[in-house]
Structure formats: C-alpha cells, structure tokens
C-alpha positions as CSV (number, residue, x, y, z in Angstrom):
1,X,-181.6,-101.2,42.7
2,X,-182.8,-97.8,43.6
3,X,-186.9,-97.6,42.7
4,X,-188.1,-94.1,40.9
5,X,-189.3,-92.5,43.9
6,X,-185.6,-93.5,45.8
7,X,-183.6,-91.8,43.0
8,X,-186.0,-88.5,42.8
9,X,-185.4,-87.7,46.8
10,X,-181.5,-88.8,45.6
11,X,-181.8,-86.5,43.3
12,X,-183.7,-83.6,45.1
13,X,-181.2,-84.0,48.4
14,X,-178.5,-83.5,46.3
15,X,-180.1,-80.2,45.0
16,X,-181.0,-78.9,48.0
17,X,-177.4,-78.8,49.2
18,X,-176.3,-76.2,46.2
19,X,-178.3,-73.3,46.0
20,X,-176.8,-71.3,42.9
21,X,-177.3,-73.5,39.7
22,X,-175.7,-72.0,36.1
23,X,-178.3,-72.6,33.7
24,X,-177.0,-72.8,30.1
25,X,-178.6,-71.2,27.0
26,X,-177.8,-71.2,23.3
27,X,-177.1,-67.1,22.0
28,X,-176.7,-65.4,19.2
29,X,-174.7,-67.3,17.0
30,X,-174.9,-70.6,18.1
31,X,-172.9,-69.9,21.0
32,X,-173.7,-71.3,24.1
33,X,-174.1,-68.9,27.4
34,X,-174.4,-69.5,31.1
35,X,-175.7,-67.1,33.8
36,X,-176.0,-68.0,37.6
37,X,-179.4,-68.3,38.7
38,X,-181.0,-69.4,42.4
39,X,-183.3,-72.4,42.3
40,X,-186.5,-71.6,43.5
41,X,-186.9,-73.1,47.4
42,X,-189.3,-76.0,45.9
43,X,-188.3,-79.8,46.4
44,X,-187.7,-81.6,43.3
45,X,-190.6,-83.2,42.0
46,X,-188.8,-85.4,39.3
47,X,-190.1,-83.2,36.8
48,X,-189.1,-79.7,36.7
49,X,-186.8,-77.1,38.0
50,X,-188.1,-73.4,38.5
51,X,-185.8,-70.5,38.5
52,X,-186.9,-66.8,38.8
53,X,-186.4,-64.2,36.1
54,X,-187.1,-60.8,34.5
55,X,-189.1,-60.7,31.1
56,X,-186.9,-58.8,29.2
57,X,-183.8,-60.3,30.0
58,X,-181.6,-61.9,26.9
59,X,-182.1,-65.3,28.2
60,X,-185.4,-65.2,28.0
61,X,-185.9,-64.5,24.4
62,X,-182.3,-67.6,23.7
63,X,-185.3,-69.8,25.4
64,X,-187.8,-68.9,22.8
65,X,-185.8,-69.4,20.0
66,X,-184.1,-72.2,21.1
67,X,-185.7,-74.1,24.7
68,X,-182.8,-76.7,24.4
69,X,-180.6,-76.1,27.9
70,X,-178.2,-77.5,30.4
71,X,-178.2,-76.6,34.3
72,X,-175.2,-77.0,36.1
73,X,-174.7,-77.8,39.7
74,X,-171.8,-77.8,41.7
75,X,-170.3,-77.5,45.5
76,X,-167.0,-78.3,45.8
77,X,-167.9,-78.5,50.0
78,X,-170.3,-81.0,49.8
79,X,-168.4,-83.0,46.7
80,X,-171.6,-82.7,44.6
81,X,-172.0,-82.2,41.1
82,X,-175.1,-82.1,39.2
83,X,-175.6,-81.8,35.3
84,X,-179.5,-81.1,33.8
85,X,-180.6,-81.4,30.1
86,X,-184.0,-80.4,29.9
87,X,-186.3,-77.4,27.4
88,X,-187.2,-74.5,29.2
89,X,-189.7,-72.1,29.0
90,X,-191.0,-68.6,30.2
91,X,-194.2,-68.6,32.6
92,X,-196.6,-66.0,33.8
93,X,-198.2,-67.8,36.8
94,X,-199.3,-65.3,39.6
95,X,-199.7,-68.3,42.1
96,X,-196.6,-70.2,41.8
97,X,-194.6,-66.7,42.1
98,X,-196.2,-66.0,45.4
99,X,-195.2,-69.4,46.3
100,X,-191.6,-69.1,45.4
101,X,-191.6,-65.3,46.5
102,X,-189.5,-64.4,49.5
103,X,-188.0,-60.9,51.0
104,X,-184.6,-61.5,49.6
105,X,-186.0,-61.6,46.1
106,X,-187.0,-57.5,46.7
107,X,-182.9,-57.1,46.0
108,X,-183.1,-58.2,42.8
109,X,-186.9,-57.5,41.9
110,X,-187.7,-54.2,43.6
111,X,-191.0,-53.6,42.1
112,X,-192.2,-56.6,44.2
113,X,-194.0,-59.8,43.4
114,X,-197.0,-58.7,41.6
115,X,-194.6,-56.7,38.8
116,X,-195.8,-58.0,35.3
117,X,-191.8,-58.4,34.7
118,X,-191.7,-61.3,37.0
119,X,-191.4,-64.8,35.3
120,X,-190.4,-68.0,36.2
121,X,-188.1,-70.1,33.7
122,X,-189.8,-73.8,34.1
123,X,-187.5,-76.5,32.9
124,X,-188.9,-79.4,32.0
125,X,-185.9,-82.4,33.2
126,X,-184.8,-85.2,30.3
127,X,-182.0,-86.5,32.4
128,X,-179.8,-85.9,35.0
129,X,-176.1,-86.7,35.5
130,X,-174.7,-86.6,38.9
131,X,-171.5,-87.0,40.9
132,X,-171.6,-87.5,44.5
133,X,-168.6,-88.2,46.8
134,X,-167.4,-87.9,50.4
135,X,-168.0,-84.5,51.5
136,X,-165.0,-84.6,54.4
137,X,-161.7,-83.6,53.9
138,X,-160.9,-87.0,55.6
139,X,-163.7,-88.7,53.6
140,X,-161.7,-87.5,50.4
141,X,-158.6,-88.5,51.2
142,X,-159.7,-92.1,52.2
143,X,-161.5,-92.8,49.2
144,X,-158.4,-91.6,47.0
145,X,-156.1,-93.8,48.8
146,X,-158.7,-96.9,48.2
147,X,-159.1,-96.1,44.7
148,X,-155.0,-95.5,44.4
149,X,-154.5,-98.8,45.8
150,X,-157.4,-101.2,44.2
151,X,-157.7,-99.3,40.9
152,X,-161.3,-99.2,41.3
153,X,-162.4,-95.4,40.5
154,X,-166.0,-96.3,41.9
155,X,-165.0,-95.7,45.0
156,X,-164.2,-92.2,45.0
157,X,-168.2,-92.0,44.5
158,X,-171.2,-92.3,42.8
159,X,-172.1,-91.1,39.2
160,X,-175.0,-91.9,37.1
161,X,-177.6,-91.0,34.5
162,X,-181.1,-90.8,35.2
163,X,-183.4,-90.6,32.5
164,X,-186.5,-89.1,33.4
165,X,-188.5,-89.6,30.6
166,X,-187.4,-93.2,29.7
167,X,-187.8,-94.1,33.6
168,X,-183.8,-95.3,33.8
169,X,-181.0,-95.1,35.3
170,X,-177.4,-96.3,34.3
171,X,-173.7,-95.5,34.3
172,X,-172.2,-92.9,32.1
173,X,-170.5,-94.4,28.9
174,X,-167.1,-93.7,30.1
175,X,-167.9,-96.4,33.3
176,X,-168.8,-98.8,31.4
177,X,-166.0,-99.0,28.6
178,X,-163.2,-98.9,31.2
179,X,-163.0,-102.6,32.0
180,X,-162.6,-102.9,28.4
181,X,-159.6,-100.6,27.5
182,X,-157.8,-102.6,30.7
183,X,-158.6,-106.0,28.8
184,X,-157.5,-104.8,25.9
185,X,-154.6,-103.9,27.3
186,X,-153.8,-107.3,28.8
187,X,-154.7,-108.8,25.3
188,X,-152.1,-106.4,24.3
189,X,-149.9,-107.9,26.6
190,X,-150.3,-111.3,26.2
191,X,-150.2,-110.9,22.6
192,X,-146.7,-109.3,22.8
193,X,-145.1,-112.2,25.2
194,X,-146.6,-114.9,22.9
195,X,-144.6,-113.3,19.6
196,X,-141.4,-112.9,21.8
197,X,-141.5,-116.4,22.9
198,X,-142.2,-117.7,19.1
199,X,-139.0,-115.4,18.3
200,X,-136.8,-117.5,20.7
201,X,-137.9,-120.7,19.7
202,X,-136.9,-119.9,16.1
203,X,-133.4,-118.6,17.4
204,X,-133.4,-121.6,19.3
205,X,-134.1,-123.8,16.6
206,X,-132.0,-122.2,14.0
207,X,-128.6,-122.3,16.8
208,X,-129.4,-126.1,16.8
209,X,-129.7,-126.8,13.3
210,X,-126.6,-124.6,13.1
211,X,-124.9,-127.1,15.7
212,X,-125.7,-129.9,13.4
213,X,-124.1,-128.6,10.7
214,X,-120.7,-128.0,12.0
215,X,-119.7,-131.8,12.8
216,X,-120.7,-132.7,9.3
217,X,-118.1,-129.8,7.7
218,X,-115.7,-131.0,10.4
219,X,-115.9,-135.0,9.0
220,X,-115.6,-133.6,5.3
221,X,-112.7,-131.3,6.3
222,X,-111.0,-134.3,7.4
223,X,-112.2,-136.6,4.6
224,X,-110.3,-133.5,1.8
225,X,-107.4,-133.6,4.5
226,X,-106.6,-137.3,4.6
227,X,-107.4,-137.7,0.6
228,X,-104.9,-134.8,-0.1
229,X,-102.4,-136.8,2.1
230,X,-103.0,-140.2,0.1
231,X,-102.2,-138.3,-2.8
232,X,-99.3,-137.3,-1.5
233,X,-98.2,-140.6,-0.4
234,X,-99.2,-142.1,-3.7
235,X,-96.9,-139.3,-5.5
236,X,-94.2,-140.2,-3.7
237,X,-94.3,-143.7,-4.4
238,X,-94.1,-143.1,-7.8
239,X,-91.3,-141.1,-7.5
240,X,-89.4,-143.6,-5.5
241,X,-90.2,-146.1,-8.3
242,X,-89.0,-143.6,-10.9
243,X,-86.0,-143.4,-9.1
244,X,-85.7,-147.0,-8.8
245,X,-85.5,-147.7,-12.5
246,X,-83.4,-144.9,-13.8
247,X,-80.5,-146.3,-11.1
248,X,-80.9,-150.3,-12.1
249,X,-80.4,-148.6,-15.9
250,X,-76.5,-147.9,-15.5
251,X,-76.5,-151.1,-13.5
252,X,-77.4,-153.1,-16.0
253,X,-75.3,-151.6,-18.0
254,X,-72.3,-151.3,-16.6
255,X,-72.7,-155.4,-16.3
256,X,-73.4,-155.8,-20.2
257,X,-70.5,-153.9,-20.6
258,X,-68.4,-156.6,-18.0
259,X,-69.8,-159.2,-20.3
C-alpha cells in the first residue's frame, strides 16, 4: 500500500500532465458553473491547488458566498482524469504572485503582475478522485481486450479516492459493490434452477402416482365386466328352468289324460 507521500507525487504527476483544469462554482441560483482556468506551474503539495484570477470577475464573488467547489481534470492523450472537492478562496499575496507570474500571463493580465486586480484562487483539497489508464493507443486496446475477456474492469486502470484530510485512500463505491451485484446474480441463478428442478420432481411424482392408479381402474373394470357377465349367465339359467317347467306341464298332462 501506497504511503502519504507515494500517493501525493501520484497525485501531483498526474497533474502535471494536464495543464487546463475546469474549476466548478455554485451561481446564482443554485446553479452550478464551470470556467477553464490554468494551474499555476507549482507542484502539488498535498494541500492546495492555486489558479490565477482577476478580482472582479463573477467567480470570485460565487466563492465568497459559497467556497464549496469541484476542479476537473482531464486529458484524453494521456488517459487521465482527475476530480477535486475542496473550498476555495480569494488571496492577495504579492509574493506568491511573483512566484507563479510568467510572460504568457501579460495576454491575459496586461497591467502586469503588481496590478491590485491580480488574485490567486487557493483551494484548499478534501479529496481527490482519479482515473489513470494506458496512455498508448496500443496500451488502450490491450487492456480492453483483457478486461473483455476476464471481466475484470480493474484492468483498464486505476481509480481511487484519496482523502486528504482523513489521511485515506480507497476505491470508489461503485468498485466495491460490483462483486456483489454478480453474486447476486448467481444467487439469482441458482435460486431459479433449484425451483425448476422442485417443479419436475412434482410432475414426476404426480405421472407416477398417476401410473398407479390406472391398473387399479383396469382390475375394477374387469371385476364390473365379469359380474355383469355372471348375471347374465345366472339369467339365463333361470330362464332355461322356466322353460323347463312350463314344457313338463302339458307333459304331464297329456299322460293324466292317457290314464
């Protein structure tokens, strides 16, 4: 693990590579407004970020009433991103402007150095996020095909949260809840399959029972069957008798009448 001093030259290399930072202020109305400014060619101290600015500008007075901002960094080149909360402030300091002061700065300041309209915004750092990847074309492509194939978005490079005031740094929120949404998933899953086999083993169950069933109507089928047919035969013998009598009647009278 990275020790506070790695992570601020981290932190300050990565700054160095993007020169134009958007810093973010909260306007009239709540609404929140970004201008490009140039950091200041000081290295990172861990602490604060100084840009250079006129007195009377609109962003200047959003900072007084409301220090709360965000500066953005990005380079699409280099495949760096950097994202800054911090409170700002306005600062009068004679010393630290002819520090920062260089001859490109007459473009946009062409009353010079020592004009009383010359500020610095200071802002004070909570935390930083950052993204850092591969800066090659090659180096891009690479690391997508790994992450493609092994699923593992880590690869396609690093992101964290440094903390400045707490002293700590960590992965962003989303990092660390995507193992969790996968296992969920799998629960998911597993949980479906396990219904889907209980479903068959009742179907199962309920065809066999329905097996069982059938021979027993069969045997009583064929226990009505053959009762209907001793009925039958039983009829029938009574019948025969029936017969029998009424013709031994005439028989036996026919003889009383020989007699």
């Amino acid at each position: 693990m990275a020790t506070r001093k790695q992570e601020i030259e981290h932190l300050a290399k990565l700054m160095n590579k993007i020169d134009i930072a958007m810093l973010t202020t909260i306007g009239k109305g709540g609404h929140l407004v970004s201008r490009p400014l140039s950091t200041q060619c000081a290295t990172f101290d861990g602490e604060r970020v100084w840009f250079m600015s006129e007195a009377d500008t609109p962003k200047v007075g959003e900072i007084r009433r409301h220090p709360k901002v965000n500066v953005a960094y990005s380079s699409k080149d280099a495949n760096t991103y950097l994202s800054i909360a911090g409170e700002a402030r306005a600062v009068r300091d004679q010393a630290l402007i002819d520090r920062f002061w260089n001859d490109a700065m007459k473009a946009f300041f062409p009353n010079g150095k020592d004009d009383p309209n010359v500020i610095l915004i200071e802002v004070a750092v909570d935390t930083i996020e950052y993204w850092d990847g591969p800066g090659s074309w090659l180096g891009k492509a690479l690391t997508f095909a790994v992450a493609r194939v092994t699923g593992k978005e880590e690869v396609m490079g690093e992101n964290r949260i440094v903390d400045l005031r707490k002293r700590t740094s960590r992965k962003p929120p989303s990092s660390e809840g995507a193992p969790k949404k996968r296992a969920t998933k799998r629960s998911s899953t597993r949980s479906t399959a396990t219904g889907t086999a209980k479903k068959a083993g009742a179907k199962k169950a309920a065809t066999a029972r329905s097996g069982k069933t059938a021979p027993a109507k069969k045997a009583a089928t064929g226990n009505a069957t053959g009762a209907k047919k001793k009925m039958a035969a039983a009829k029938k013998g009574v019948s025969a008798k029936s017969a029998s009598k009424r013709a031994s009647k005439p028989a036996k009278k026919a003889a009383s009448s020989r007699r």
